[in-house]
C-alpha positions in Angstrom: 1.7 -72.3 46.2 2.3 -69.7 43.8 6.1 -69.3 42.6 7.9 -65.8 43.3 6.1 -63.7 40.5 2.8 -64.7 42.0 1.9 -67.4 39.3 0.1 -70.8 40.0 0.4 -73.7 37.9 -2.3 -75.4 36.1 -2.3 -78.5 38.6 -3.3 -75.7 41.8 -5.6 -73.9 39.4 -7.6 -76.8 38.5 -7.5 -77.8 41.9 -8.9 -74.4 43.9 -11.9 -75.2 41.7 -12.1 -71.8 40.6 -12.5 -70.0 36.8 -10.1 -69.3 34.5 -10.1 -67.5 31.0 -8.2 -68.9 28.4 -7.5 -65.6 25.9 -7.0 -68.0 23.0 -10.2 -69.3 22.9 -11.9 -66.0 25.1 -13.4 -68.3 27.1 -14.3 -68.8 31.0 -13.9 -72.2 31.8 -17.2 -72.0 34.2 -18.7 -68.9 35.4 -19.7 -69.4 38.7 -20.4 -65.2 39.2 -23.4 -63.9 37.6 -21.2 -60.6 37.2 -18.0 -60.0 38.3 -15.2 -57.6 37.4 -11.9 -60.0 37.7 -8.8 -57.9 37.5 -4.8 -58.7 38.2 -3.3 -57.5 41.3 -1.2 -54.9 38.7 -4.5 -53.7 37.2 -6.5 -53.4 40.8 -2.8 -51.1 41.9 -3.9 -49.4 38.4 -7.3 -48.7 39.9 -6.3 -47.8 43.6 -8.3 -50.7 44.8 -5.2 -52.8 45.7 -5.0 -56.4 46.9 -4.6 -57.2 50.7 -1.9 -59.4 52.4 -3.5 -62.8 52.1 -6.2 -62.0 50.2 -7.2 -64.8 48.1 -7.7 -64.7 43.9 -11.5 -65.4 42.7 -10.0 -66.9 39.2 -7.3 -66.6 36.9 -5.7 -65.8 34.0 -3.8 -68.3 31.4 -1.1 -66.4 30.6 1.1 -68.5 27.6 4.5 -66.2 27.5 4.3 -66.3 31.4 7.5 -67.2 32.5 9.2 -67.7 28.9 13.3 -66.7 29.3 13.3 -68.8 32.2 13.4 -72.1 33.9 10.2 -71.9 35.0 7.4 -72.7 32.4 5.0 -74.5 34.4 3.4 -70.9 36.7 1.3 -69.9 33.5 -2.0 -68.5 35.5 -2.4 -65.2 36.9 -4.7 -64.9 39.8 -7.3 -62.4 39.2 -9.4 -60.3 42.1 -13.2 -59.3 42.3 -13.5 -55.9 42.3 -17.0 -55.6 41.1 -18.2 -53.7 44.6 -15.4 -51.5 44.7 -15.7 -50.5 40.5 -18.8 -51.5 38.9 -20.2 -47.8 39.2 -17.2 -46.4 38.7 -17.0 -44.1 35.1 -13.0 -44.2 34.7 -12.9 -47.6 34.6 -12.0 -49.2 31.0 -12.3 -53.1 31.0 -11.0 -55.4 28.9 -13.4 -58.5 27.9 -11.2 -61.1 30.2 -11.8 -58.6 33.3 -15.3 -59.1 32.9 -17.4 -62.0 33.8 -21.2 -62.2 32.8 -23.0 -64.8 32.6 -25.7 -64.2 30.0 -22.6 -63.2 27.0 
């Protein structure tokens, strides 16, 4: 169960069985998408392609200052969307390297 910001802890992260990109290292811990463009649900709103109620996250993203000035230090992972139908042709788009997940890089 995510807390109220929307972060999971690692415990649920590890146990959806889905990616996650650690920025420190600029690794995907598996990459179970041959291509995929993985966004947060602030950068699909950026986009126009925003999340739906319920919709599900297809990784995540360790975030290490997530949740610092709180109580709350264990919600580090931000759940990240596919987007790939709805932006991979798309010429305004500008990723950054943890939005993207190929599997040959």
């Amino acid at each position: 169960m995510p807390n109220e910001q929307g972060r999971y802890t690692k415990a649920e992260v590890v146990v959806s069985g889905l990616p996650y990109f650690i920025p420190s290292s600029s690794r995907w811990t598996s990459r179970p998408y041959p291509y995929a463009i993985l966004l947060s649900k602030t950068r699909c709103e950026q986009y126009n392609v925003p999340t739906a109620e319920g919709e599900q996250p297809a990784a995540f993203l360790y975030a290490a200052n997530a949740g610092r000035g709180t109580d709350d230090l264990r919600h580090r992972y931000v759940p990240l969307y596919d987007r790939t139908r709805e932006l991979q042709n798309r010429a305004d788009v500008r990723l950054i390297p943890r939005e993207l997940m190929r599997s040959t890089d």
